[in-house]
C-alpha positions in Angstrom: -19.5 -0.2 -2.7 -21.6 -1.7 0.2 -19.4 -1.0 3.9 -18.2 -4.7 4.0 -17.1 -4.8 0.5 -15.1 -1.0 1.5 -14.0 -3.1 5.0 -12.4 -6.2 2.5 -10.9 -3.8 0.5 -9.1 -2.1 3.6 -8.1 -5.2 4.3 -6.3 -6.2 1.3 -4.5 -3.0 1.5 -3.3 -3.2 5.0 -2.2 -7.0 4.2 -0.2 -6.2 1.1 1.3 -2.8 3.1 3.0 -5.0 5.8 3.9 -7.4 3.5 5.8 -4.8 1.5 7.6 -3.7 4.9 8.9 -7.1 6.2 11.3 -6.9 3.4 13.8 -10.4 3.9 17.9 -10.0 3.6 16.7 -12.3 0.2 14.7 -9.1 -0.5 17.5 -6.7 0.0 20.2 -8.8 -1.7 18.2 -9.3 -4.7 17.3 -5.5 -5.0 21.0 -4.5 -5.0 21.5 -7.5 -7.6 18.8 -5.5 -9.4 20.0 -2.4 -9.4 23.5 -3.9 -11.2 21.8 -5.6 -13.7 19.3 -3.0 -14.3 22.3 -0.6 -15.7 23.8 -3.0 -17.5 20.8 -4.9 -19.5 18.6 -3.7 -22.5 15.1 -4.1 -20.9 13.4 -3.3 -24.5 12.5 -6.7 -25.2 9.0 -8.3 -24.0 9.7 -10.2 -20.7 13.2 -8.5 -20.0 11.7 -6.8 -16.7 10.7 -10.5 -15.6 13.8 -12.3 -16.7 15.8 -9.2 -14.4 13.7 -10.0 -11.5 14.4 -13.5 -11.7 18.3 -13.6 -12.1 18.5 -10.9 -9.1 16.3 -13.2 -6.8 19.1 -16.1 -8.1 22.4 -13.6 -7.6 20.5 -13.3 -4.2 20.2 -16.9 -3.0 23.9 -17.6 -3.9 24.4 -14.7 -2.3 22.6 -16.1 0.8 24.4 -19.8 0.1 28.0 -17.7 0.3 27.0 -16.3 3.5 25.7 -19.2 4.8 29.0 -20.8 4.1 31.6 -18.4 6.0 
């Protein structure tokens, strides 16, 4: 690996690290949604982990459009 393809690399990490630490109250509304669903879904099927993801990023925005709303 020449030094500017290590530098690039560094890079990428450093830009997906603080992108992973400005978490949104979308973000932390959808990972409690997550954790709800998670205990209460069977995630054996192809594309259950996806469909999980997806209906706690929905729970969150109505979430969000509630709170919005008070």
């Amino acid at each position: 690996m020449t030094e500017l393809e290590s530098k690039d690399a560094l890079i990428l990490h450093l830009e997906r690290t603080l992108k992973l630490e400005r978490q949104t109250l979308r973000d932390q509304f959808a990972m409690a949604a997550l954790t709800g669903l998670a205990t209460h879904r069977n995630l054996s099927t192809d594309g259950a982990m996806m469909v999980l993801a997806v209906d706690a990023y929905l729970i969150a925005d109505n979430m969000i459009t509630e709170r919005l709303e008070q």
